[in-house]
PAMI-319398 format. One record per atom (N, C-alpha, C, O): atom name; residue in one letter; x, y, z. Coordinates in steps of 0.02 Angstrom, whole numbers, plus 50000, padded with zeros to 5 digits. Atoms other than C-alpha are relative to their C-alpha. Example, Ala and Ser with C-alpha at 12.3 -4.5 7.8 and 13.67 -1.06 7.14 Angstrom:
<rs>
{atomo:N	residuo:a	u:50045	v:49941	w:50000}
{atomo:CA	residuo:a	u:50615	v:49775	w:50390}
{atomo:C	residuo:a	u:50045	v:50060	w:50000}
{atomo:O	residuo:a	u:50097	v:50059	w:50033}
{atomo:N	residuo:s	u:49958	v:49941	w:49997}
{atomo:CA	residuo:s	u:50684	v:49947	w:50357}
{atomo:C	residuo:s	u:49961	v:50055	w:50037}
{atomo:O	residuo:s	u:49986	v:50110	w:50045}
</rs>
This chain:
<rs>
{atomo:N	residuo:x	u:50042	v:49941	w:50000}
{atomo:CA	residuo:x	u:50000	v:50000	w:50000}
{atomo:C	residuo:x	u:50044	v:50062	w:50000}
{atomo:O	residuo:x	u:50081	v:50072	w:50049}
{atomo:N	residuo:x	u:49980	v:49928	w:49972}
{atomo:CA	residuo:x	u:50064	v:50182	w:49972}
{atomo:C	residuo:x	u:49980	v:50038	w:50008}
{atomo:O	residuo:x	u:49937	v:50071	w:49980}
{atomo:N	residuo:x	u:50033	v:49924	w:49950}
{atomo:CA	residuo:x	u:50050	v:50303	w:50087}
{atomo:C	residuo:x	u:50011	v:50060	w:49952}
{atomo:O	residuo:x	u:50042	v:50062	w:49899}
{atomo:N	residuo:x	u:49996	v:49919	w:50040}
{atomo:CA	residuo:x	u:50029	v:50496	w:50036}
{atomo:C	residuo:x	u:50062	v:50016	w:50002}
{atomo:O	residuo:x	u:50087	v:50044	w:49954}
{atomo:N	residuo:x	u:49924	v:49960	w:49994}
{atomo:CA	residuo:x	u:50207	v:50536	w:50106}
{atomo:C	residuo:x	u:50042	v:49952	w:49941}
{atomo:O	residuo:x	u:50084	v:49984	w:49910}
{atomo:N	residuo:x	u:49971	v:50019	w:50055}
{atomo:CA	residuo:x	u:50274	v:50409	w:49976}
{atomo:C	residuo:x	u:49975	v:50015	w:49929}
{atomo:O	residuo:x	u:50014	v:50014	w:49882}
{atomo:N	residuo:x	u:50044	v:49963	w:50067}
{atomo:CA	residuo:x	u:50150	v:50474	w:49831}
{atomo:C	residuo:x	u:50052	v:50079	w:49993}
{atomo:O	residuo:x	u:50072	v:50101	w:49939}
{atomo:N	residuo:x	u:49989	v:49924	w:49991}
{atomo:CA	residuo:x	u:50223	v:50652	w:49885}
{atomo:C	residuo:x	u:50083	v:49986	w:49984}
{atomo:O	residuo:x	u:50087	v:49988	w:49923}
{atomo:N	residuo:x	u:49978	v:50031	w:50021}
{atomo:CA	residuo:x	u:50402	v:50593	w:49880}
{atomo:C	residuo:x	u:50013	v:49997	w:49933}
{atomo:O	residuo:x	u:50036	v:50045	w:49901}
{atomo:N	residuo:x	u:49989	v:50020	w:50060}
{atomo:CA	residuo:x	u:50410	v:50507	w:49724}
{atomo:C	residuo:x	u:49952	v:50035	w:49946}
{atomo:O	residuo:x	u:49951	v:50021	w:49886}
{atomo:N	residuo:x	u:50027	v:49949	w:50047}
{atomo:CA	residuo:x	u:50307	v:50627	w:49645}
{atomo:C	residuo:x	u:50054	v:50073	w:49986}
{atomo:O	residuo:x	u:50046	v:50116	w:49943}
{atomo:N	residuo:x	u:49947	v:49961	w:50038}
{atomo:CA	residuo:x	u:50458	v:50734	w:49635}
{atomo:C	residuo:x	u:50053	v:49954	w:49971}
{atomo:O	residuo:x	u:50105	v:49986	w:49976}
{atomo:N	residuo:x	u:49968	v:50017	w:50032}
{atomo:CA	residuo:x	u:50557	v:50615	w:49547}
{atomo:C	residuo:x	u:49991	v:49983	w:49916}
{atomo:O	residuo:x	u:49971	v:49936	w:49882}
{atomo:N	residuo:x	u:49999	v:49978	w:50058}
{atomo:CA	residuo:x	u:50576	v:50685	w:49394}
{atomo:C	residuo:x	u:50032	v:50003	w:49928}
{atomo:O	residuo:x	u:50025	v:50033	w:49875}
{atomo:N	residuo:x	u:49965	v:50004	w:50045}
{atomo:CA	residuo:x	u:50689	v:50623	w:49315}
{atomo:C	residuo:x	u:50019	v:49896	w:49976}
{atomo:O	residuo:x	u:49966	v:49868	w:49993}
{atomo:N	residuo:x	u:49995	v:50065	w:50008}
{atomo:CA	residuo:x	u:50746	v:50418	w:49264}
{atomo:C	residuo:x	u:50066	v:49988	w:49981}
{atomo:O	residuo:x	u:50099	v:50023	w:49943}
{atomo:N	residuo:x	u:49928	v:50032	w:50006}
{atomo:CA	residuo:x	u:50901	v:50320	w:49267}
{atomo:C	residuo:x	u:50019	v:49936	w:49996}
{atomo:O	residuo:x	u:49985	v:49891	w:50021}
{atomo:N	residuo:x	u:49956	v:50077	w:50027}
{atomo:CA	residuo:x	u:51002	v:50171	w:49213}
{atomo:C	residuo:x	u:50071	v:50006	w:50035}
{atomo:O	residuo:x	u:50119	v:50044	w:50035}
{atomo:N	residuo:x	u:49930	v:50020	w:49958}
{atomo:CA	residuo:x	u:51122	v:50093	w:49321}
{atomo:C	residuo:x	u:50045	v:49930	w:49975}
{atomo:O	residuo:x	u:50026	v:49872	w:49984}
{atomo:N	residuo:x	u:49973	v:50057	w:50005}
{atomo:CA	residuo:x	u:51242	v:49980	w:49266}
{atomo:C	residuo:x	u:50087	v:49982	w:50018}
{atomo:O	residuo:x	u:50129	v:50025	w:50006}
{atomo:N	residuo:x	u:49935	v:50017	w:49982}
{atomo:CA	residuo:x	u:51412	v:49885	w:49328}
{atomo:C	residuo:x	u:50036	v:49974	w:49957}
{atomo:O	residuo:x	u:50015	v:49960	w:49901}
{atomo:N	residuo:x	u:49935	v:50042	w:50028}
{atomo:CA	residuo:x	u:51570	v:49807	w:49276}
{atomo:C	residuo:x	u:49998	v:49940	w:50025}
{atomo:O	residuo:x	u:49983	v:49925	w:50082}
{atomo:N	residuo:x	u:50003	v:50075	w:49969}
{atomo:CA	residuo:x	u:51590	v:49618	w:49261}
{atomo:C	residuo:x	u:50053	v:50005	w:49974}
{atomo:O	residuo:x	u:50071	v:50054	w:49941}
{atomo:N	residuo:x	u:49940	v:50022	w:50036}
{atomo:CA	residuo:x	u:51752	v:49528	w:49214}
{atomo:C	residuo:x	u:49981	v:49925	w:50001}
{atomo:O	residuo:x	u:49949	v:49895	w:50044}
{atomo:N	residuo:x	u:49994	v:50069	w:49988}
{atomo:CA	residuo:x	u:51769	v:49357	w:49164}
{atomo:C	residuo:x	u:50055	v:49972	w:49958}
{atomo:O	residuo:x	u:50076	v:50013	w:49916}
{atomo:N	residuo:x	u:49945	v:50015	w:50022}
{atomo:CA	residuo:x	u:51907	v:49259	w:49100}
{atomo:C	residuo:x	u:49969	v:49977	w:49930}
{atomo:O	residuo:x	u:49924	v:49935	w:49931}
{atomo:N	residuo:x	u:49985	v:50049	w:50043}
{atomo:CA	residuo:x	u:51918	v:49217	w:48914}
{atomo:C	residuo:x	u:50021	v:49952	w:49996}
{atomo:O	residuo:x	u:50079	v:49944	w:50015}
{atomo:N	residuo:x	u:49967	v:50071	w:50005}
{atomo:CA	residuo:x	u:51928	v:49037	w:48875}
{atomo:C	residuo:x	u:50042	v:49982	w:49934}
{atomo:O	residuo:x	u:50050	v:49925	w:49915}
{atomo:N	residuo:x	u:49953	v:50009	w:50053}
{atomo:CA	residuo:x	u:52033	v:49047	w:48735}
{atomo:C	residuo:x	u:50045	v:50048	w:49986}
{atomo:O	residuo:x	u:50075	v:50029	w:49936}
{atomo:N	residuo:x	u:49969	v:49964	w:49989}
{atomo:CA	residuo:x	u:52128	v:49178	w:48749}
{atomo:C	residuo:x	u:50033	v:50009	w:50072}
{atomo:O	residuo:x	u:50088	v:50036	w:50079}
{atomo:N	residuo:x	u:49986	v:49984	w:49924}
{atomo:CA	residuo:x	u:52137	v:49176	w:48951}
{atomo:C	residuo:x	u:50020	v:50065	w:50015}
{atomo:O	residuo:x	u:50063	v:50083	w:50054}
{atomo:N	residuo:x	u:50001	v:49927	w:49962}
{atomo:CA	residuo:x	u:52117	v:49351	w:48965}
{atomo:C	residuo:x	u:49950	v:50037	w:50024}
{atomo:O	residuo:x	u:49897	v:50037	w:49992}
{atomo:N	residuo:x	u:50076	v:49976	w:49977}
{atomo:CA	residuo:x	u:51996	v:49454	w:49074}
{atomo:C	residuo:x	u:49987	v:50047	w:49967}
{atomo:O	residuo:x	u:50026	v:50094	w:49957}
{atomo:N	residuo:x	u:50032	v:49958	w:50029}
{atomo:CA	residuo:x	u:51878	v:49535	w:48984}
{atomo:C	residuo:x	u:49935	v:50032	w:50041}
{atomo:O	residuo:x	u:49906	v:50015	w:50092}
{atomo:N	residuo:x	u:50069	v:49940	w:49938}
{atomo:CA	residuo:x	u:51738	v:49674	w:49046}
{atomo:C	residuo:x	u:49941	v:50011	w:49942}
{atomo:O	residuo:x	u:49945	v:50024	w:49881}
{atomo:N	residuo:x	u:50059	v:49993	w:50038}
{atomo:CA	residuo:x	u:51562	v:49681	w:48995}
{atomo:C	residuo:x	u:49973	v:50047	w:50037}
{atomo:O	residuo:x	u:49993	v:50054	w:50095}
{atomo:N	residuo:x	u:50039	v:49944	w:49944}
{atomo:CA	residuo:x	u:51440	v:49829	w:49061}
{atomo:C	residuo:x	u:49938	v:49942	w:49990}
{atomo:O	residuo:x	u:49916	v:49912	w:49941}
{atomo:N	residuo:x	u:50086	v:50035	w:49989}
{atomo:CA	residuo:x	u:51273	v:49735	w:49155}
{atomo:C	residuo:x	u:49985	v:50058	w:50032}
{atomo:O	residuo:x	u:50012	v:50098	w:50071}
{atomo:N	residuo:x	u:50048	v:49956	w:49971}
{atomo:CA	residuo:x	u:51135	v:49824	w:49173}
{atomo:C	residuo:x	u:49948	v:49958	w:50067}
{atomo:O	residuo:x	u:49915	v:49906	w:50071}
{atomo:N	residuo:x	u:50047	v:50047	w:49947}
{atomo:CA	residuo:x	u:51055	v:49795	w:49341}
{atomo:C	residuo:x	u:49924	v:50042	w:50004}
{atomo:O	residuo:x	u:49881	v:50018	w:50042}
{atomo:N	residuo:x	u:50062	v:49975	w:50004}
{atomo:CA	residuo:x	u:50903	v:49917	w:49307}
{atomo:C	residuo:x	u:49992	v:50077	w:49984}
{atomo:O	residuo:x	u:50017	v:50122	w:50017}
{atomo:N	residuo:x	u:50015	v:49959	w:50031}
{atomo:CA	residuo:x	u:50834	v:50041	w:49196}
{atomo:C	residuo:x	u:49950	v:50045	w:50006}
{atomo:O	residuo:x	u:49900	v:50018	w:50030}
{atomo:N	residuo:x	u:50047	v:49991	w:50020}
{atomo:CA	residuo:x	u:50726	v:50184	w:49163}
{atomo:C	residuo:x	u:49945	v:50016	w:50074}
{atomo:O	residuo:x	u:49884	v:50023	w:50076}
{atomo:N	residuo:x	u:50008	v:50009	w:49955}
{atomo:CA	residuo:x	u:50719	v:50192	w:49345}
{atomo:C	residuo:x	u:49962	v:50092	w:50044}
{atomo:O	residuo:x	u:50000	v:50140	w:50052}
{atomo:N	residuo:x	u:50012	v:49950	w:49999}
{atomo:CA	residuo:x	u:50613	v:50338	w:49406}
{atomo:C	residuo:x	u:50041	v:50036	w:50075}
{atomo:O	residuo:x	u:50055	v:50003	w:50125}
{atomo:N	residuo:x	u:49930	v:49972	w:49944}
{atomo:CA	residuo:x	u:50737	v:50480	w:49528}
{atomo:C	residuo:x	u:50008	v:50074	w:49974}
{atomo:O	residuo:x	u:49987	v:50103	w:49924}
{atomo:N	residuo:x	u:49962	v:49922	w:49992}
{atomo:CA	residuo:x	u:50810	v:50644	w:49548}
{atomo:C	residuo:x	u:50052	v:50021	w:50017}
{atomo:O	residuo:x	u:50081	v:50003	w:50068}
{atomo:N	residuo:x	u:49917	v:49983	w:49970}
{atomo:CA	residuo:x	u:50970	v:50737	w:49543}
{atomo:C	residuo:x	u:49977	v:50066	w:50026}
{atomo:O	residuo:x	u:49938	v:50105	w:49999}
{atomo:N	residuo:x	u:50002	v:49929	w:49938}
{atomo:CA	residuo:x	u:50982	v:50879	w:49703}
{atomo:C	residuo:x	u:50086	v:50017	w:49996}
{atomo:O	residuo:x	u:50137	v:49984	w:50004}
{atomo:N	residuo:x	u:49949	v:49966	w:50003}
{atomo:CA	residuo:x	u:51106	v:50983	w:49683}
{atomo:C	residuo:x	u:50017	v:50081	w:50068}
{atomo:O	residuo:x	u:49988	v:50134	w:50080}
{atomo:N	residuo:x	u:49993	v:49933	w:49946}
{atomo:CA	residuo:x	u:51194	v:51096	w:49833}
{atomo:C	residuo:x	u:50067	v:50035	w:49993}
{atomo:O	residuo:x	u:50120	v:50005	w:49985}
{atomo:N	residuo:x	u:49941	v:49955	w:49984}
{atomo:CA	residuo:x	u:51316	v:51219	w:49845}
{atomo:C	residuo:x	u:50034	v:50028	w:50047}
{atomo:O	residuo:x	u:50002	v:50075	w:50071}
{atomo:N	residuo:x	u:49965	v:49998	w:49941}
{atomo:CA	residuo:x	u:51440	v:51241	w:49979}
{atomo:C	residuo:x	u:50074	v:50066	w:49982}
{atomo:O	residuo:x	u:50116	v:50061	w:49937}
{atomo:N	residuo:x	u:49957	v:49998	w:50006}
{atomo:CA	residuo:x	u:51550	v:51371	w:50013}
{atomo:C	residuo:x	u:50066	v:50007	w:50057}
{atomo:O	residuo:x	u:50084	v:50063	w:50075}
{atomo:N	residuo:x	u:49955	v:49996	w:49949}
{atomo:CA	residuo:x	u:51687	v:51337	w:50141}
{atomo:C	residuo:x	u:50040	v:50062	w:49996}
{atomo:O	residuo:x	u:50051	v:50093	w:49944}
{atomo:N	residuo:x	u:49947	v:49957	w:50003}
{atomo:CA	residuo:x	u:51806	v:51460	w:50204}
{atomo:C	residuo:x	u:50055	v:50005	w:49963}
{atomo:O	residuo:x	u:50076	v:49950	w:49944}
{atomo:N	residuo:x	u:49948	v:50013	w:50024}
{atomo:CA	residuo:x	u:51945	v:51501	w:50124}
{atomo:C	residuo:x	u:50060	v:50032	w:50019}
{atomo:O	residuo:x	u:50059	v:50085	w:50051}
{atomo:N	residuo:x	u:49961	v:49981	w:49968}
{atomo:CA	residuo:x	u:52114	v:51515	w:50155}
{atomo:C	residuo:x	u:50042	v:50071	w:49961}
{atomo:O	residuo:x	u:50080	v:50107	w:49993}
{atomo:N	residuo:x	u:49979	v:49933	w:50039}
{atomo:CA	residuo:x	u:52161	v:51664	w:50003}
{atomo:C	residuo:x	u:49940	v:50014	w:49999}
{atomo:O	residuo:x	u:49888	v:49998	w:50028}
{atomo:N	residuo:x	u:50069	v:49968	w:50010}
{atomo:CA	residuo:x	u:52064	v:51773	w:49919}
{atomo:C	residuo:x	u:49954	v:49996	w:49971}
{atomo:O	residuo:x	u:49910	v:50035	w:49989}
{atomo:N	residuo:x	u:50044	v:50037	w:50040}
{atomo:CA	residuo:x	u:51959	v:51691	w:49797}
{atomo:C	residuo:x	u:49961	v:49929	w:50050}
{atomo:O	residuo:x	u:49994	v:49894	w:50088}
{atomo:N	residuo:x	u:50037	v:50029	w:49946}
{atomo:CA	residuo:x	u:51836	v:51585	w:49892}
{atomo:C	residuo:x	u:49983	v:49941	w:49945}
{atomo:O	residuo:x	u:49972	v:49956	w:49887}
{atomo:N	residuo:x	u:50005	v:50049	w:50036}
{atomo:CA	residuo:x	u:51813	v:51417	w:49822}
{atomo:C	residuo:x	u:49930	v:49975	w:50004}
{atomo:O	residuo:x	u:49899	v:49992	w:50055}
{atomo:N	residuo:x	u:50088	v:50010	w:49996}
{atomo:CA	residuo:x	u:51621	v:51342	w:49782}
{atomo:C	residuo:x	u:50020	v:49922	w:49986}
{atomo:O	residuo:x	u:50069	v:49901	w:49954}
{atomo:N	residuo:x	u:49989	v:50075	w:50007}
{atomo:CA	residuo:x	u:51609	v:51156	w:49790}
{atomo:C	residuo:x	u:49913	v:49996	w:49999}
{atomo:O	residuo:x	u:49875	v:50031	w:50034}
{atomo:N	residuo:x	u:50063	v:50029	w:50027}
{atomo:CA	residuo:x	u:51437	v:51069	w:49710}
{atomo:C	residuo:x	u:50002	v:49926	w:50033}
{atomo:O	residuo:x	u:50048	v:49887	w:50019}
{atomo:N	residuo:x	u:50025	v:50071	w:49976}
{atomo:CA	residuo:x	u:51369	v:50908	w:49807}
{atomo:C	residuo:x	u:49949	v:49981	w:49951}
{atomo:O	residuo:x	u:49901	v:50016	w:49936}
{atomo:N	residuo:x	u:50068	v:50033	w:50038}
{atomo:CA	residuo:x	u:51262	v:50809	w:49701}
{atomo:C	residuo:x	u:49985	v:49940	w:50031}
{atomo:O	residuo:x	u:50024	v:49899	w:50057}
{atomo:N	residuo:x	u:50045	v:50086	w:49979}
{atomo:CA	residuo:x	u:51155	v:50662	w:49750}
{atomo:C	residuo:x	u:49923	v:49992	w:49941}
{atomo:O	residuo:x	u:49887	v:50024	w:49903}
{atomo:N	residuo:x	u:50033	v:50046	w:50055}
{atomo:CA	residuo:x	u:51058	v:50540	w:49665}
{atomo:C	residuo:x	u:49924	v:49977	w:50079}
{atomo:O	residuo:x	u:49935	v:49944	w:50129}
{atomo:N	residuo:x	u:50057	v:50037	w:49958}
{atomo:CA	residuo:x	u:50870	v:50506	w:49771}
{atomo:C	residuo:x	u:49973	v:49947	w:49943}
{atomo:O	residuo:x	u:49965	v:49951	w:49882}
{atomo:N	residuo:x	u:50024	v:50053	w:50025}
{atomo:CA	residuo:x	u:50811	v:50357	w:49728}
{atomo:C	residuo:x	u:49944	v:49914	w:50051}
{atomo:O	residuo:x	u:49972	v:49882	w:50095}
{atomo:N	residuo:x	u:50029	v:50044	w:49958}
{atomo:CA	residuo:x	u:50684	v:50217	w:49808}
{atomo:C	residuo:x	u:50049	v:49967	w:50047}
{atomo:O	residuo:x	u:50101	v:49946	w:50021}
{atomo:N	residuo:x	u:49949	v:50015	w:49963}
{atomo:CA	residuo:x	u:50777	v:50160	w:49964}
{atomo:C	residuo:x	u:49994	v:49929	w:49955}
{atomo:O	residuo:x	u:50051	v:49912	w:49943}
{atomo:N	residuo:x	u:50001	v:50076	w:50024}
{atomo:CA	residuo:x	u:50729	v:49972	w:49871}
{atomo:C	residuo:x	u:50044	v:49980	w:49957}
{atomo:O	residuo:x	u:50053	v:49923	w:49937}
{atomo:N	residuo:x	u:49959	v:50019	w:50083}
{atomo:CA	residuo:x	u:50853	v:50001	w:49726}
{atomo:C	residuo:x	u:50082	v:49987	w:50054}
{atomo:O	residuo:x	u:50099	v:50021	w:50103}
{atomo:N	residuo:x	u:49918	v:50005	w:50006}
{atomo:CA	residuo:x	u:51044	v:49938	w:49750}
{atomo:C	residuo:x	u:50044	v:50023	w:49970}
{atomo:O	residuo:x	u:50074	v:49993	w:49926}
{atomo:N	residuo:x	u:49937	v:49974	w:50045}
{atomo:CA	residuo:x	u:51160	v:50032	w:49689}
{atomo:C	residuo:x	u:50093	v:50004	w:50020}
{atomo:O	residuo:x	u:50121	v:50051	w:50049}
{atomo:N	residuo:x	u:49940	v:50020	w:49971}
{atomo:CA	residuo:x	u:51341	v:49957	w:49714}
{atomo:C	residuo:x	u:50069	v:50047	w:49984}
{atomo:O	residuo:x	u:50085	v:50056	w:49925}
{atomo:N	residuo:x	u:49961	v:49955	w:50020}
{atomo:CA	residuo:x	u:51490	v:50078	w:49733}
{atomo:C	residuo:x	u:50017	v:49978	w:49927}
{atomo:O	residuo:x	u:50015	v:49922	w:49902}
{atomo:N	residuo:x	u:49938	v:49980	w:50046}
{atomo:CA	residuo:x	u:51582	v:50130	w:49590}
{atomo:C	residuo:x	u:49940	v:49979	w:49926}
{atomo:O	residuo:x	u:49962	v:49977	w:49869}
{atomo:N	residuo:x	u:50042	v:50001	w:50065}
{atomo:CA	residuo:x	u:51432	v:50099	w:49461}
{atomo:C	residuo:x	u:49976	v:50050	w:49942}
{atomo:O	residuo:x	u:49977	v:50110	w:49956}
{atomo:N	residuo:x	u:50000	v:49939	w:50055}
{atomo:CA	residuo:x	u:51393	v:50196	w:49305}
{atomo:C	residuo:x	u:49926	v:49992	w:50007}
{atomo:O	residuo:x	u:49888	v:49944	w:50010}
{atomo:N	residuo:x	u:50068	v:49972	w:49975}
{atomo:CA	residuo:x	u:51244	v:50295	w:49338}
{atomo:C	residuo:x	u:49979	v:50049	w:49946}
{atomo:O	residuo:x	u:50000	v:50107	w:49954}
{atomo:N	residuo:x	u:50015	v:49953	w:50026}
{atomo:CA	residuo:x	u:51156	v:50375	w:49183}
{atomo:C	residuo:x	u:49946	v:50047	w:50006}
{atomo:O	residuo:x	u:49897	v:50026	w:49975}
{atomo:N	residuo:x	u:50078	v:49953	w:49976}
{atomo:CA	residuo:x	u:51016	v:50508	w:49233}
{atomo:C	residuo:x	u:49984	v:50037	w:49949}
{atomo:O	residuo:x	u:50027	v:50063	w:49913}
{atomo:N	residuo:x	u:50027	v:49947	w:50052}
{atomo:CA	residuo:x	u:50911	v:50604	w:49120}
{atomo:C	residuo:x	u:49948	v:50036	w:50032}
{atomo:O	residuo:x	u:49895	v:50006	w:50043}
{atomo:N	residuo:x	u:50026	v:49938	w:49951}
{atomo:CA	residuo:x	u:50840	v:50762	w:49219}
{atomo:C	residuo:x	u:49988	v:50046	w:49947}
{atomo:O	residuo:x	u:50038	v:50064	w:49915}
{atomo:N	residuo:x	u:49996	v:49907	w:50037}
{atomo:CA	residuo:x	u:50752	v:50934	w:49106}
{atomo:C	residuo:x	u:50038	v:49991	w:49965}
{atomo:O	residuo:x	u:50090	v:50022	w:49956}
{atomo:N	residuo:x	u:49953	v:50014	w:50086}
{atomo:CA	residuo:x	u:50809	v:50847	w:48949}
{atomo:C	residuo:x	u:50061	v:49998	w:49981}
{atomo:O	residuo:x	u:50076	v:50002	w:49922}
{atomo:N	residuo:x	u:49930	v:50002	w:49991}
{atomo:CA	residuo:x	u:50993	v:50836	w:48995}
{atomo:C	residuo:x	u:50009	v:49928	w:50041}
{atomo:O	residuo:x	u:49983	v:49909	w:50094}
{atomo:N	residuo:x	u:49981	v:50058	w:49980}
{atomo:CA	residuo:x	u:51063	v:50678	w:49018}
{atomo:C	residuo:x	u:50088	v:49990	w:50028}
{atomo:O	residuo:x	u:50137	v:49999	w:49992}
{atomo:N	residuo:x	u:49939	v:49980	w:50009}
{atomo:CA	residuo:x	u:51214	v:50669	w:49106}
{atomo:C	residuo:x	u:50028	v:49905	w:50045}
{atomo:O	residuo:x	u:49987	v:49863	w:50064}
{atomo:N	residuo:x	u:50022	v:50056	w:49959}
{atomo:CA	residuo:x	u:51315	v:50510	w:49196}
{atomo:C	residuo:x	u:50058	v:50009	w:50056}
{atomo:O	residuo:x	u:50110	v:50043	w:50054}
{atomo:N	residuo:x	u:49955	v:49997	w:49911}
{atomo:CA	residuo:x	u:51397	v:50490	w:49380}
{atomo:C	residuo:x	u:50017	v:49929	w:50034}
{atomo:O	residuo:x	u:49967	v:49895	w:50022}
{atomo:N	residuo:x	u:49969	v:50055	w:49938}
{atomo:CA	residuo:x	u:51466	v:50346	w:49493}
{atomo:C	residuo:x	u:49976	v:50041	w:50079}
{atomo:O	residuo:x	u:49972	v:50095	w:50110}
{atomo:N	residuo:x	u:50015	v:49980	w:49917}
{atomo:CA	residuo:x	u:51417	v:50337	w:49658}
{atomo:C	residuo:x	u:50067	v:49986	w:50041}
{atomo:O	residuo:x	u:50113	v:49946	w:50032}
{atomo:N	residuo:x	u:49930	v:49962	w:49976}
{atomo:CA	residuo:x	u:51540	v:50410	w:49772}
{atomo:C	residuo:x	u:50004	v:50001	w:50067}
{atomo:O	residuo:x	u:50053	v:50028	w:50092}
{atomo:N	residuo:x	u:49987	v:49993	w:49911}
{atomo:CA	residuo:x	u:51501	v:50387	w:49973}
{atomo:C	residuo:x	u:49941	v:49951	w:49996}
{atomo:O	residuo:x	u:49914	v:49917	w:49952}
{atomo:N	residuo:x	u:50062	v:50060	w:49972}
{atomo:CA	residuo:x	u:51371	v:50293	w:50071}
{atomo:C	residuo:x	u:49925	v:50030	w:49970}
{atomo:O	residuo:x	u:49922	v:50088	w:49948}
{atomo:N	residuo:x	u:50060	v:49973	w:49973}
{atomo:CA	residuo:x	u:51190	v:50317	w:50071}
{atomo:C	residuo:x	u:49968	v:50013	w:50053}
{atomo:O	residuo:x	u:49962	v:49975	w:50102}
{atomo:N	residuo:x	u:50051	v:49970	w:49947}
{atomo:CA	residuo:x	u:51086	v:50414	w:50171}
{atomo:C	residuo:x	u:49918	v:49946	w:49995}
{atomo:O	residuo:x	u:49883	v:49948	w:49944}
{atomo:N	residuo:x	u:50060	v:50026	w:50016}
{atomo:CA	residuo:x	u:50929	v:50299	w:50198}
{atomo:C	residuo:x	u:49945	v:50019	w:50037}
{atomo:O	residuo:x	u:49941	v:50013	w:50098}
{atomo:N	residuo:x	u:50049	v:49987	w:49931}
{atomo:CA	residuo:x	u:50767	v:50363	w:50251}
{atomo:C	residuo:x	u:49938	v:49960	w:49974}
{atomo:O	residuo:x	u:49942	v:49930	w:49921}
{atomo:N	residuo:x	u:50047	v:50036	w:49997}
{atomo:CA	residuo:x	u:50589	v:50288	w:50272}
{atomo:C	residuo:x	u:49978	v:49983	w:49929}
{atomo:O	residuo:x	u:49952	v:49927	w:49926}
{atomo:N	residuo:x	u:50023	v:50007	w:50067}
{atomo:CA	residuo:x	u:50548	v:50297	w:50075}
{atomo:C	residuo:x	u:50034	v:50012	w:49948}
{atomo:O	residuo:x	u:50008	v:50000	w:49893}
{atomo:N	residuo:x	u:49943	v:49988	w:50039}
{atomo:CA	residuo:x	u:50703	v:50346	w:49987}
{atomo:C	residuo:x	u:50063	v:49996	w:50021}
{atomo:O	residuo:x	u:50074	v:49984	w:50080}
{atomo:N	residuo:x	u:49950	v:49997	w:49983}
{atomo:CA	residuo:x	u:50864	v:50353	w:49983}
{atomo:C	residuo:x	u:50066	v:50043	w:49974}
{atomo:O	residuo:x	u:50081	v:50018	w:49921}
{atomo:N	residuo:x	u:49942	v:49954	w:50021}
{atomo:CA	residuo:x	u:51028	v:50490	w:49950}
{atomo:C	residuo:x	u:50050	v:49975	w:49981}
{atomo:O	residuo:x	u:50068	v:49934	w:50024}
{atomo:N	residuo:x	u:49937	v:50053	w:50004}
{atomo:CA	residuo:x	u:51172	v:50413	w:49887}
{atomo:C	residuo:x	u:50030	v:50094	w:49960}
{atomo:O	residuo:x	u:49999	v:50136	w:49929}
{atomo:N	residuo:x	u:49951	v:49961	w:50031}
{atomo:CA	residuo:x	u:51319	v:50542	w:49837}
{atomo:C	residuo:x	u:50017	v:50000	w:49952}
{atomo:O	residuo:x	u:50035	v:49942	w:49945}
{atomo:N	residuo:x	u:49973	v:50042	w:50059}
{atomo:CA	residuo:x	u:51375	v:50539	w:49659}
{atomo:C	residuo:x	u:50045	v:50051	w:49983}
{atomo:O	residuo:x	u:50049	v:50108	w:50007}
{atomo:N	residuo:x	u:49959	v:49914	w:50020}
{atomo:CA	residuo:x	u:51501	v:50645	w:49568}
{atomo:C	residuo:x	u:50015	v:49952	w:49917}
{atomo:O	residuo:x	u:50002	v:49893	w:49908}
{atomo:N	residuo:x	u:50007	v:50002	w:50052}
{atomo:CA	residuo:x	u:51541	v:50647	w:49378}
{atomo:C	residuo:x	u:50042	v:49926	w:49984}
{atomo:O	residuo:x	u:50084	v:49906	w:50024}
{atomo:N	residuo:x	u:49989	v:50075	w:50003}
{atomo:CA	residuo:x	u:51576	v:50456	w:49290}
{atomo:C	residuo:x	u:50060	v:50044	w:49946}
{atomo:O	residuo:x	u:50054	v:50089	w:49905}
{atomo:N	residuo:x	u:49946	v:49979	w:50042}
{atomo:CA	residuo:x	u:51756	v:50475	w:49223}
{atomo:C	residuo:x	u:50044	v:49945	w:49977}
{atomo:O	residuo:x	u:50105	v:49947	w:49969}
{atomo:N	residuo:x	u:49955	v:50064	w:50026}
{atomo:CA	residuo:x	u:51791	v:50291	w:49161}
{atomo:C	residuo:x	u:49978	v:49944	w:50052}
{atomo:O	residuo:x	u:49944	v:49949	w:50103}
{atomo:N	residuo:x	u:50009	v:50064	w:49965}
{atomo:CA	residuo:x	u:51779	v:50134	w:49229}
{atomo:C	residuo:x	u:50078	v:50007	w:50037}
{atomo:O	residuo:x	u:50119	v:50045	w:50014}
{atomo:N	residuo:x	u:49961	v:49973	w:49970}
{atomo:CA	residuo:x	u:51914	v:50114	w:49374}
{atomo:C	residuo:x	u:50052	v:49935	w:49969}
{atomo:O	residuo:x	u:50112	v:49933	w:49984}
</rs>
């Protein structure tokens, strides 16, 4: 059954995403590891929150640092270091998740910052 606070919730997720990992497995004729991308789930409805921080600084130019996070149903798995593509306001962009999650009663925060390769 969902409640209103999960209607309310996931009624701002506005945007949808595809998550997928790195496998390796050994070639049998070659015996070399090779990498495939699996998708563990698509199309996935979510939102990117974006904050801006600006710490002190120690000159005179003050430095701005951007947190991004990825909300998403606390139910979904998303295993470090995965390629995370989001499409948010017709811009599609993609990220790795980058710290723990925050989990609360109907969603969940996970940290992400920009996907710059497989590691």
């Amino acid at each position: 059954m969902v409640t209103t606070y999960q209607r309310t919730v996931f009624s701002m997720f506005t945007a949808s995403c595809t998550v997928k990992v790195r496998k390796g497995r050994t070639n049998p004729v070659t015996e070399m590891e090779e990498f495939t991308e699996n998708m563990i789930f698509e199309n996935e409805p979510c939102r990117i929150s974006f904050q801006s921080t600006s710490p002190s600084s120690d000159g005179d130019t003050p430095k701005i640092f951007q947190q991004v996070k990825l909300l998403i149903s606390k139910d979904k798995e998303i295993p470090s270091g995965s390629k995370i593509t989001v499409t948010q306001n017709r811009h599609t962009e993609t990220y790795t998740r980058s710290g723990m999650p925050s989990i609360y009663s109907v969603h969940q925060e996970i940290p992400v910052e920009l996907f710059k390769g497989w590691a």
